[in-house]
C-alpha positions in Angstrom: 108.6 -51.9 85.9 105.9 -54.7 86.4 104.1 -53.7 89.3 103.4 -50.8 91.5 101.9 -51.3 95.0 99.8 -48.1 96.6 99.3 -48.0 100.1 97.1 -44.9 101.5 97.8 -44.8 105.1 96.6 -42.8 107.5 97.7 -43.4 111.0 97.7 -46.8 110.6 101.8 -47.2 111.4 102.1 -50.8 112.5 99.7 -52.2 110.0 101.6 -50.3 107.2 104.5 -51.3 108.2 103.5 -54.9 108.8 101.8 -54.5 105.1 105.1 -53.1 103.3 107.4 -56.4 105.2 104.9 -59.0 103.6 105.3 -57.6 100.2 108.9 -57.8 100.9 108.9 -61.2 102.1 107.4 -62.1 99.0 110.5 -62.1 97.2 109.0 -61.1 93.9 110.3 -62.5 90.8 109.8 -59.7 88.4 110.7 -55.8 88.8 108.6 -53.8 91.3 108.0 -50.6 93.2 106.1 -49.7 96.4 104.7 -46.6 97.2 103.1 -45.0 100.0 100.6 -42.5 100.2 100.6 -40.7 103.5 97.3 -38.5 104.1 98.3 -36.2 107.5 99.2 -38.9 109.8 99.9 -37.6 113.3 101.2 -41.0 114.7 105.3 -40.9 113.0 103.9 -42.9 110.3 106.2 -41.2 107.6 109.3 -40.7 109.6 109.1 -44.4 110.6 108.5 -46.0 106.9 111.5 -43.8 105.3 113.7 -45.0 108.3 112.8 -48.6 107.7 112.0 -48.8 104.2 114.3 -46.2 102.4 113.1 -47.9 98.8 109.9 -47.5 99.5 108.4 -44.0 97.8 106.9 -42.1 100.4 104.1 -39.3 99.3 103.5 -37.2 102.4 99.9 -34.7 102.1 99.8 -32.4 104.4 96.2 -33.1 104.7 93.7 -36.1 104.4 92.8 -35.7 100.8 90.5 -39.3 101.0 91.5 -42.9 99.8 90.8 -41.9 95.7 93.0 -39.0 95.9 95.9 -40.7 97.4 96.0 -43.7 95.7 95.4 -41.5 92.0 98.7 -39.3 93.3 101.0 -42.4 93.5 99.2 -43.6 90.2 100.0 -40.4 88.2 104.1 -41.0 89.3 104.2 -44.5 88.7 104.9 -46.1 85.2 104.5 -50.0 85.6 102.4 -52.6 83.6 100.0 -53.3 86.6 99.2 -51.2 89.5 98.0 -52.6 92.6 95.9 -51.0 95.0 96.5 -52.3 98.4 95.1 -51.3 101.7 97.6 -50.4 104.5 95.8 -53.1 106.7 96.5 -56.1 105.0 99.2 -59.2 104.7 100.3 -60.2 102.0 100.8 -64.3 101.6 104.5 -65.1 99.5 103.3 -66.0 96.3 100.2 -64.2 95.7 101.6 -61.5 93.8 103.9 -63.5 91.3 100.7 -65.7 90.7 97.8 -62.8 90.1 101.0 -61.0 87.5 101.0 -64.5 86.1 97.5 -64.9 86.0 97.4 -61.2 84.1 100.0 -61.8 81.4 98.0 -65.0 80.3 94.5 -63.9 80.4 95.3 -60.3 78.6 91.3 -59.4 78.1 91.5 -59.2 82.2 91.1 -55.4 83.0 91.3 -56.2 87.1 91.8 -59.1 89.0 90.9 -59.8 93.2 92.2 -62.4 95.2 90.5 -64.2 98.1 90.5 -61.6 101.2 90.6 -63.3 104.3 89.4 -61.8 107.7 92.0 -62.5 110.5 89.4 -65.4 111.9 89.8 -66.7 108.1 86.8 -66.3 107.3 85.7 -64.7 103.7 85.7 -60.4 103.4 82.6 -60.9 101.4 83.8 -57.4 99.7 85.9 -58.9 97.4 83.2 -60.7 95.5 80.1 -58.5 94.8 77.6 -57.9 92.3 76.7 -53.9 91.4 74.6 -52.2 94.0 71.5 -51.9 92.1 68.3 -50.7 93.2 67.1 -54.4 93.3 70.6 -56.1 94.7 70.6 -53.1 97.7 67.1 -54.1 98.7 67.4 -57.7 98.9 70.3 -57.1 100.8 69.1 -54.5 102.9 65.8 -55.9 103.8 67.5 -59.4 104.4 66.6 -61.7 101.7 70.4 -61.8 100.6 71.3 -64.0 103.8 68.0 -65.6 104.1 68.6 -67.2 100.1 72.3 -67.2 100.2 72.1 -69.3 97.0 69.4 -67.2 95.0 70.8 -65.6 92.5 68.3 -63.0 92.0 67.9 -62.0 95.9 71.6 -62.2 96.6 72.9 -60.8 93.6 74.9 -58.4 95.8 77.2 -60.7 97.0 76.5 -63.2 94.8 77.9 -66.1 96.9 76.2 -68.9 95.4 78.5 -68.8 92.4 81.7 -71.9 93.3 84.0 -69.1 95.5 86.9 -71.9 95.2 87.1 -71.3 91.2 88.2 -68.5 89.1 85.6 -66.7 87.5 84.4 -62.8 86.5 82.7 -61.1 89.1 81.2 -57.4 89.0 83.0 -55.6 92.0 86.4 -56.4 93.4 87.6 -54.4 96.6 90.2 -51.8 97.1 92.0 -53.9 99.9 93.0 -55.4 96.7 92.9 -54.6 93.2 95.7 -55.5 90.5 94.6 -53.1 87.1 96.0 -53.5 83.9 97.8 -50.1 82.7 96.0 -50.0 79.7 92.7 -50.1 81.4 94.0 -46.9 83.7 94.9 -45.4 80.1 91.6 -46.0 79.3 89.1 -45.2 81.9 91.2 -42.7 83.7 91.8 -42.9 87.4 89.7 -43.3 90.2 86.8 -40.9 90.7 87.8 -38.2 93.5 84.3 -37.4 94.5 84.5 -40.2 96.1 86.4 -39.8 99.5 86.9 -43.2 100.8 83.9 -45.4 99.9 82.7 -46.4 96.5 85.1 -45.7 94.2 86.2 -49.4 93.8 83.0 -50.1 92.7 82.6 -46.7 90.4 86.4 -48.0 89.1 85.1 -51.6 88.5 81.8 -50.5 86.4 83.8 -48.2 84.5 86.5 -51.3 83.2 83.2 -53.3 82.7 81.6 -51.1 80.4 84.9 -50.3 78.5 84.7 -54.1 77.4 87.6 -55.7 80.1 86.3 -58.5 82.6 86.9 -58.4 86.3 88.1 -61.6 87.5 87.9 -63.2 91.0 91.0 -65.4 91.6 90.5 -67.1 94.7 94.0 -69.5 94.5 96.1 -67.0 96.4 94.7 -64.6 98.6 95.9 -62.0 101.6 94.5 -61.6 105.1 92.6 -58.1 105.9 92.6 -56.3 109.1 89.3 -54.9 108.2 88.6 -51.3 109.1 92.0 -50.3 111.1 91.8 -46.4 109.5 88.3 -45.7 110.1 87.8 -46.5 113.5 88.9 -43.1 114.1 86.6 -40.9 112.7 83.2 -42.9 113.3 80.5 -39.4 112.6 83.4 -39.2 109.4 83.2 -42.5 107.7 79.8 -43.2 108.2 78.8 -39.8 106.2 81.2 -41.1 103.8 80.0 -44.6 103.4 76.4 -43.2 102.4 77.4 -40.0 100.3 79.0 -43.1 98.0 75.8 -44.7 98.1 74.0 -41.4 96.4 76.9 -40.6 94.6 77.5 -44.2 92.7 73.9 -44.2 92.3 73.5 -40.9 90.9 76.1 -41.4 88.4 75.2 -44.8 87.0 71.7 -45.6 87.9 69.5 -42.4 87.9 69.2 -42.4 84.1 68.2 -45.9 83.7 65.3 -45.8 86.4 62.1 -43.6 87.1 61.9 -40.5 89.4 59.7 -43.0 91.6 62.8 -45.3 92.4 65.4 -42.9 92.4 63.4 -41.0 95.2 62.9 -44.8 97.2 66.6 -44.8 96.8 67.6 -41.4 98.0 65.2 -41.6 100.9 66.6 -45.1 102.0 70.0 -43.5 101.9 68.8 -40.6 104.3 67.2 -43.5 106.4 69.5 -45.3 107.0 72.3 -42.4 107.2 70.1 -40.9 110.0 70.0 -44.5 111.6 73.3 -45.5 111.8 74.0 -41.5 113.4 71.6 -42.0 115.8 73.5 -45.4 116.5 76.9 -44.2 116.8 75.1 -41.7 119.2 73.8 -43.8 121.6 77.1 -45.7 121.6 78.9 -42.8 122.2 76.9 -42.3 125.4 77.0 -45.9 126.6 
C-alpha cells in the first residue's frame, strides 16, 4: 500500500462524508486505503460512512478518546509507505495527493510534508506554516508584534510569513488538517503523543521528526480547502481547556530544560491568564 488517509470524526457527518468523496474524486494513481476513526458520534456518522463507503475502514470508539488517540489506532492497523493525517473537515483538490506522494519519493530525506490550507474565503490557514512555540515566538505573537512586523523574522518567527509562501521550502510545524509522514519516520519517533487530546500534538509530532534529523517541508503547489473548526464548536468550555493544557504540556516537555525557573514560571502564568481569559469570554458569550 502507498498511502493511508486517517480521518478522526466526531459528529462531523456531512463534512466527513464530503472529505472521504474528494479523496475519491481524486482518482489516485498508486494503491491506497482510507480509514476512519470514529470517536462516539451521536449524529449516524458511522452507520452512514459504512453504507456509503463500504471500502472505507471504519474504527468505531465507544467513547471520545481525543484526536492523538484516534488517529494513532488507525496508524497501528495500517501498513502503507506514507500515512496521511487528514482532518474530517477538509476537501481535498484532484491532484494533490498524487503530487505530495510524488514529491515524497523524490525528496527521500523529507520526514513530513504540508500542503497549502486554504480557508473557504481562500484565504491562507496560517497553521500550516509555523515556527515552534518558543517562549520568544509565543510572546511576539501574543503581545502583537507578529502582525505588526509581519516580515521580521525575529518577531514573527511563529508564523514565519515573511519567508516566499509560493515556494517549497522546510518549515518547523505543519498542521494536522494535513500531514503526509514517511513510515520510517513513524518507525522512528513512534506515534503521536496521547497526552495530548486534540491540540499540540502536531507540533510535539513535528519537533520530534526534526530532531531525529528529517526535514519538514511546506509544499504550497497543491493544497486542500479547510472548514476550520467544524468538531469543536461543540464543546466550547472543552476545547478551550484543551488548547491551553497543550500549551503547558508542549512546553513542559521540550522547553522547560532549556530555560530558567524565571521564564518557565512567565510561561505557566501566561497560560493560566489567558486560560482564565478566554473562560471568562466564552462566559459572557454564553449569556449574551
Amino acid at each position: 500500500m502507498d498511502l493511508s488517509v486517517v480521518i478522526v470524526n466526531y459528529n462531523t457527518k456531512k463534512l466527513t462524508i464530503d472529505c472521504i468523496q474528494s479523496i475519491l474524486d481524486s482518482k489516485l494513481n498508486v494503491q491506497y486505503e482510507i480509514f476512519v476513526v470514529d470517536n462516539a458520534s451521536s449524529d449516524g456518522s458511522v452507520e452512514q460512512i459504512q453504507s456509503m463507503f463500504p471500502e472505507v475502514n471504519v474504527i468505531s470508539n465507544k467513547e471520545n478518546v481525543g484526536f492523538s488517540k484516534a488517529n494513532n489506532q488507525a496508524i497501528k492497523a495500517c501498513n502503507s509507505r506514507y500515512v496521511l493525517l487528514l482532518n474530517s473537515d477538509t476537501i481535498v483538490n484532484e491532484n494533490t495527493l498524487d503530487e505530495m506522494i510524488h514529491f515524497m519519493d523524490v525528496e527521500s530525506n523529507v520526514g513530513a510534508v504540508g500542503c497549502e490550507v486554504n480557508l473557504p474565503d481562500g484565504t491562507l490557514d496560517k497553521a500550516c506554516h509555523r515556527g515552534f512555540p518558543n517562549p520568544e515566538a509565543s510572546l511576539y505573537y501574543i503581545i502583537g508584534l507578529a502582525k505588526k512586523f509581519p516580515n521580521s523574522p525575529k518577531y514573527n518567527s511563529y508564523h514565519k510569513s515573511y519567508m516566499n509562501m509560493h515556494e517549497v521550502h522546510d518549515i518547523d510545524c505543519l498542521v494536522g488538517a494535513f500531514m503526509m509522514v514517511r513510515r520510517e519516520v513513524i518507525e522512528q519517533v513512534g506515534l503521536l503523543d496521547e497526552e495530548f487530546f486534540m491540540y499540540g500534538e502536531d507540533i510535539d509530532w513535528c519537533y520530534r521528526i526534526k530532531e531525529a534529523g528529517w526535514r519538514i517541508v511546506y509544499n504550497p503547489t497543491v493544497s486542500i480547502v479547510h472548514y476550520k473548526g467544524a468538531s469543536s464548536r461543540r464543546k466550547p468550555f472543552k476545547i478551550v481547556y484543551e488548547f491551553h493544557r497543550a500549551m503547558y504540556l508542549f512546553h513542559k516537555k521540550h522547553f522547560k530544560t532549556k530555560y530558567n525557573f524565571l521564564v518557565n514560571g512567565v510561561v505557566y502564568t501566561g497560560i493560566i491568564l489567558k486560560l482564565t481569559f478566554a473562560t471568562i469570554s466564552n462566559l459572557l458569550k454564553r449569556v449574551r
